[in-house]
C-alpha positions in Angstrom: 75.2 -1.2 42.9 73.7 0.3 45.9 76.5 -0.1 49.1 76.1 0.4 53.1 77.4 3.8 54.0 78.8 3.2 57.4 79.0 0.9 60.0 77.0 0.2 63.1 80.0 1.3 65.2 80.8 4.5 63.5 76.7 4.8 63.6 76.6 4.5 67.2 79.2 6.7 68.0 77.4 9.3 66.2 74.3 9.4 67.6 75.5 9.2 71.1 77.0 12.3 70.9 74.2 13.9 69.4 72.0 12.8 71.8 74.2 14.6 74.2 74.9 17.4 72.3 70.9 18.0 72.4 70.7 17.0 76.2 68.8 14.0 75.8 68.3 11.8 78.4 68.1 8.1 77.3 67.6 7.0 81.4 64.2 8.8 81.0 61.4 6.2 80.8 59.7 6.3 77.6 55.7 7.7 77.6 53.1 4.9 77.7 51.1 3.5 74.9 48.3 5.1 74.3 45.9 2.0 73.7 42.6 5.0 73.6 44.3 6.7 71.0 45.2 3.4 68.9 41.6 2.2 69.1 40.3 5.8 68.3 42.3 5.7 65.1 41.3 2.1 63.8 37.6 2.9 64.5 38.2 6.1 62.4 39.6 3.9 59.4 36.8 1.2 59.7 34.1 4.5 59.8 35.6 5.5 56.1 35.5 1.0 55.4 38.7 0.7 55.6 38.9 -2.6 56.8 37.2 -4.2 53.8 39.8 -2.6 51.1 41.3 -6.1 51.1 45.2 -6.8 51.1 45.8 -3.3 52.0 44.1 -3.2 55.1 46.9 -4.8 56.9 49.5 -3.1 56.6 47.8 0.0 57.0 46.6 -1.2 60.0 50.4 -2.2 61.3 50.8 1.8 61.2 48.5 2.7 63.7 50.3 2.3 67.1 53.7 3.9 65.3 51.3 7.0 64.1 49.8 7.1 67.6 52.8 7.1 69.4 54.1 10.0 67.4 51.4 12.1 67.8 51.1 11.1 71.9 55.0 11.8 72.3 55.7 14.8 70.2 51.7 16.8 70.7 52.4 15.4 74.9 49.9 18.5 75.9 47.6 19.0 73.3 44.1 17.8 73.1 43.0 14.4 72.6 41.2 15.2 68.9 44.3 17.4 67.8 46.5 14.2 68.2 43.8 11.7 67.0 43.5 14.4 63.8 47.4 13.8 63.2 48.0 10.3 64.1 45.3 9.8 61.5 47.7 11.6 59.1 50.9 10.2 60.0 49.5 7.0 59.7 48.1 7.1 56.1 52.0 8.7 55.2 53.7 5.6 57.0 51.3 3.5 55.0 52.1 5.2 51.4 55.8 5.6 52.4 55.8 1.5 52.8 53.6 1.0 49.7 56.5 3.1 47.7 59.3 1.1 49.1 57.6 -2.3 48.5 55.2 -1.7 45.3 56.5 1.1 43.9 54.4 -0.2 40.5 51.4 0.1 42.3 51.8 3.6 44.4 53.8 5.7 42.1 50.7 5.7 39.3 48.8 6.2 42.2 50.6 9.1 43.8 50.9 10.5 40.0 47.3 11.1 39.7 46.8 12.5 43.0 49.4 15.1 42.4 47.8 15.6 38.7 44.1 16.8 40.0 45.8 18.9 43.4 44.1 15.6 45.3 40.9 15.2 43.6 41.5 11.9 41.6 42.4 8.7 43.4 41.8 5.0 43.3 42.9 3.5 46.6 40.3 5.1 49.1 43.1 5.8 51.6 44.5 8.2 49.8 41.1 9.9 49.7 40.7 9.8 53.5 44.0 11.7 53.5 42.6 14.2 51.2 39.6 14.2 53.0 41.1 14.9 56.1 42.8 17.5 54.9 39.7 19.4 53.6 37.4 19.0 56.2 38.9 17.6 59.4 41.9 19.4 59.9 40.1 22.8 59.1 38.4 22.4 62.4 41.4 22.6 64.7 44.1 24.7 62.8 44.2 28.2 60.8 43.6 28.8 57.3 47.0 29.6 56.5 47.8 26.2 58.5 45.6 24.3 57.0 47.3 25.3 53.3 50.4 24.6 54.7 49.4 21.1 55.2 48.0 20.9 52.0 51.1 21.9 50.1 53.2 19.8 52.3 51.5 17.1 51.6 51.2 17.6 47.8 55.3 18.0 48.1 55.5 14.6 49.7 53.4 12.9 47.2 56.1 14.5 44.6 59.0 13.5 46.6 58.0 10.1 46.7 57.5 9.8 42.9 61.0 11.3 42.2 62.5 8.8 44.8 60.7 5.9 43.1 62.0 6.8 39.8 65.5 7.5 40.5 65.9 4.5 43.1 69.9 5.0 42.5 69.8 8.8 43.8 70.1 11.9 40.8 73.0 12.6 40.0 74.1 16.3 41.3 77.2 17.6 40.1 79.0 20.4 42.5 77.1 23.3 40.5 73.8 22.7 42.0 74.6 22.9 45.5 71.2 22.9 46.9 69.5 20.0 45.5 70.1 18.2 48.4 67.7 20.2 50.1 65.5 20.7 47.3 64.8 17.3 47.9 64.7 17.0 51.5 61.9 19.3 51.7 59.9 17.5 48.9 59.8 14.2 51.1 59.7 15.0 54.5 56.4 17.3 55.1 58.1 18.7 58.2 56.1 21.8 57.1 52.9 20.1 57.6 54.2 18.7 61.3 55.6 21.8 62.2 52.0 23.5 61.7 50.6 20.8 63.9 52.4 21.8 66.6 50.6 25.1 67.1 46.8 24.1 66.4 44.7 27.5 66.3 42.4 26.2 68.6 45.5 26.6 71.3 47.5 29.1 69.3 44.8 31.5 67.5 46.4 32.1 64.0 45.3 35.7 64.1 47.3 36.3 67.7 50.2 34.1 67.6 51.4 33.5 63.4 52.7 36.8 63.2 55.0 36.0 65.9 55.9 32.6 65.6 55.9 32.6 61.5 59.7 33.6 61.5 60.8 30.9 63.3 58.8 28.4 61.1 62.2 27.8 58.2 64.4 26.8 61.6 61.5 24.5 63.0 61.1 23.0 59.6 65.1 22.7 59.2 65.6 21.1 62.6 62.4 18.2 62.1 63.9 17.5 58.7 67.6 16.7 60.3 66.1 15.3 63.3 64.7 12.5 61.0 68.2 12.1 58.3 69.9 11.7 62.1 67.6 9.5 63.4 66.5 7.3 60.4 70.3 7.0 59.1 70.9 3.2 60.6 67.8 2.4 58.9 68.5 3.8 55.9 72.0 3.7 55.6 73.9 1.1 57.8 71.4 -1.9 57.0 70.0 -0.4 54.8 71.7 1.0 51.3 69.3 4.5 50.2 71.0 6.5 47.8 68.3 9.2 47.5 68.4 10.8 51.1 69.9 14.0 52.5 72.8 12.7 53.8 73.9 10.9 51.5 73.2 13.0 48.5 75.0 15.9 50.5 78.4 14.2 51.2 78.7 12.9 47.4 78.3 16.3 46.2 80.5 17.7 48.6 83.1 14.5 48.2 83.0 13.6 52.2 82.0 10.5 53.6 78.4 10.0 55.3 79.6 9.7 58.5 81.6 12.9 58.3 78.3 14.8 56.7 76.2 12.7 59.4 78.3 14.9 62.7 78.2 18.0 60.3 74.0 17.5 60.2 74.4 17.3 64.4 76.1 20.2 64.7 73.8 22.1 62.2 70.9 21.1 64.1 72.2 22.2 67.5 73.0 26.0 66.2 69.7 25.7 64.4 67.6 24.8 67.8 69.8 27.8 69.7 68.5 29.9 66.6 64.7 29.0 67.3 65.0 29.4 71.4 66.2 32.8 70.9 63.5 33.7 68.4 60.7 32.4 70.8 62.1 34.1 73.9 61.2 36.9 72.1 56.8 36.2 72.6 55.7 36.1 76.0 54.3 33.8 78.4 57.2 31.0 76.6 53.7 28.6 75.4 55.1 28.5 71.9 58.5 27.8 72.8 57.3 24.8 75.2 55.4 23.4 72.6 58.2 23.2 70.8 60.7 21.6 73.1 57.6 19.1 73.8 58.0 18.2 70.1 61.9 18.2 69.7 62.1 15.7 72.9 58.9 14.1 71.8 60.1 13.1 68.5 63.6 11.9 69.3 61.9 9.6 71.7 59.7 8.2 68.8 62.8 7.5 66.7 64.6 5.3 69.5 61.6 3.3 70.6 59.7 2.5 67.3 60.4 -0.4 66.1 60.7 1.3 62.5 64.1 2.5 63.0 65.7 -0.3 65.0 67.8 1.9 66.8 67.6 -0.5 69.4 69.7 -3.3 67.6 72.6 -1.1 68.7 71.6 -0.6 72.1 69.1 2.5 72.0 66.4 2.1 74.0 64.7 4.6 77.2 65.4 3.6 80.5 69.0 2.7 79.9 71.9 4.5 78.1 74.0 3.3 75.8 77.0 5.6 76.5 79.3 2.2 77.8 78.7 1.3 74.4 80.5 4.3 72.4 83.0 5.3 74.5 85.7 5.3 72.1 85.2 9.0 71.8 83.7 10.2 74.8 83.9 13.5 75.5 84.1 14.8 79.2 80.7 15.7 80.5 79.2 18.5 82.0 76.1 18.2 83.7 73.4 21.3 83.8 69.8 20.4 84.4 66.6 22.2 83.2 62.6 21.9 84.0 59.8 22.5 82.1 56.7 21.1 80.9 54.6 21.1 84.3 57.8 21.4 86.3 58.7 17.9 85.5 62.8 16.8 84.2 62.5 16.6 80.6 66.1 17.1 79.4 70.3 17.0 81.6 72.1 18.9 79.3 75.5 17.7 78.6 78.7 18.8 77.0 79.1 19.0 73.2 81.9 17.8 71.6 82.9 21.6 71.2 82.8 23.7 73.9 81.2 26.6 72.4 78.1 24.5 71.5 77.9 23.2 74.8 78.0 27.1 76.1 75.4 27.3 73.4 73.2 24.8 75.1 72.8 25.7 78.5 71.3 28.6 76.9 68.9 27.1 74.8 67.6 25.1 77.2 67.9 27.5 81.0 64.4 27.9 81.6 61.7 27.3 84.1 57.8 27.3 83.6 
């Protein structure tokens, strides 16, 4: 029987120091609603009828302001189509990520004969606006190579999603296959596809900037994948009872508790972000590497205030931090401050629980635009 893997204390703890091992500040206000982005995303879906496809309409509709928020907080400075383009996306995902958890009977044929004709062959016409989409929509504002990234991503999550539904209890992995775990991870999460959206050609001309950028992609794709097992765990995990995510998976096979793999995935994630500020430091003018700070703050913002991943039943929330709260732990902070984004505060850095990652961090995050 499928069990809770950690408390909402334990939880807490956890994510408090990883918000501070990353430097971000919870007293921040969160960014606005986009209402213009909301209503340009509903009048897309009723454009393809998507308002007369009966009992589904609804709860794709309940997707749109999460979708739009994602796309407004982690794209901040991109152009009002690009984000339209991928709240669109995101959107359609939440809405087939639902359908799989609730009517898995339903979505798993469906998925199955989408990944069966490379997206050709559907029956529920949202899926075919995804496809659609794909093909001709986001073509116009990212690269060829992009674009196929998005495509395979999104095949992969189609895949993921069927293996999930069919093995609700998790596979079981014995020690020998090590890196199943990831296998996995990178089936369901289509970070490839959002790491690609954060450098649209029509900013970031493929045939000027991929060649320089395209090593740091793996890292990018590592550190949105953890982000999300980090950020997603109380859903998942403390009221929730998933056996089939990354987490989880990865402390059975390694014979650790979640928690334990939980403040392993933290620590991973901050070497992995020091990893990708080095690599971008390395192409002038530092656009890339603010596009992807934007996005790193951008989606850990997205996690704490949508509703989705009730972080704020233990006391999450922008505007106010929860530090009072998990102080059992707390380590002795450091303050360092950094700029960027239209000189406005985006980040105060703070120790780690280690001192060499907190050394690590006011490097990562020292500069100026």
């Amino acid at each position: 029987m499928s069990k809770k893997h950690a408390d909402p204390v334990s939880y807490g703890d956890a994510i408090w120091r990883f918000l501070d091992s990353m430097g971000f500040d919870l007293t921040e206000q969160r960014i606005p609603q986009n209402t213009k982005l909301e209503s340009t995303v509903i009048q897309a879906f009723e454009s393809q009828g998507l308002n007369s496809i009966g009992d589904n309409w609804k709860p794709l509709a309940s997707t749109v302001r999460l979708a739009s928020e994602f796309a407004d907080m982690t794209l901040l400075n991109l152009p009002f189509e690009i984000k339209t383009v991928v709240a669109i996306y995101t959107a359609i995902l939440v809405y087939l990520d639902t359908g799989c958890d609730l009517s898995p009977d339903v979505f798993v044929p469906e998925l199955k004969m989408v990944v069966s004709s490379m997206g050709k062959n559907f029956q529920d016409p949202v899926v075919g606006y995804l496809f659609h989409l794909i093909a001709t929509e986001i073509p116009k504002y990212y690269g060829p190579i992009s674009s196929s990234c998005i495509l395979k991503s999104t095949l992969d999550y189609c895949i993921g999603s069927i293996i999930e539904c069919e093995y609700p209890n998790g596979v079981s992995v014995p020690p020998s296959s090590s890196r199943f775990p990831r296998y996995l991870r990178r089936k369901t999460g289509t970070s490839e596809s959002f790491v690609h959206f954060m450098f649209p050609d029509v900013v970031f001309p493929e045939k000027q900037y991929m060649g320089t950028y395209l090593p740091a992609i793996p890292d990018i794709i590592e550190i949105v994948d953890r982000t999300n097992d980090i950020m997603s765990f109380y859903k998942e995990c403390v009221v929730g009872t998933e056996e089939n995510n990354f987490i989880v998976t990865s402390a059975k096979l390694q014979g650790c508790d979640p928690v334990s793999m939980l403040d392993e995935v933290c620590q991973d994630l901050v070497r992995l972000s020091t990893d990708v500020k080095a690599t971008l430091d390395l192409i002038p003018g530092g656009h890339l590497k603010e596009a992807f700070f934007i996005y790193v703050k951008g989606f850990i913002m997205w996690h704490i205030t949508g509703k989705r991943y009730r972080l704020d039943e233990i006391g999450f929330q922008m505007g106010s931090s929860p530090q009072s709260r998990w102080n059992t732990r707390k380590p002795v902070v450091r303050s360092y401050s950094f700029r960027y984004f239209h000189g406005r505060s985006v980040f105060v850095v703070g120790s780690a629980t280690a001192a060499a990652v907190a050394a690590g961090l006011v490097s990562l995050f020292s500069f100026t635009r």
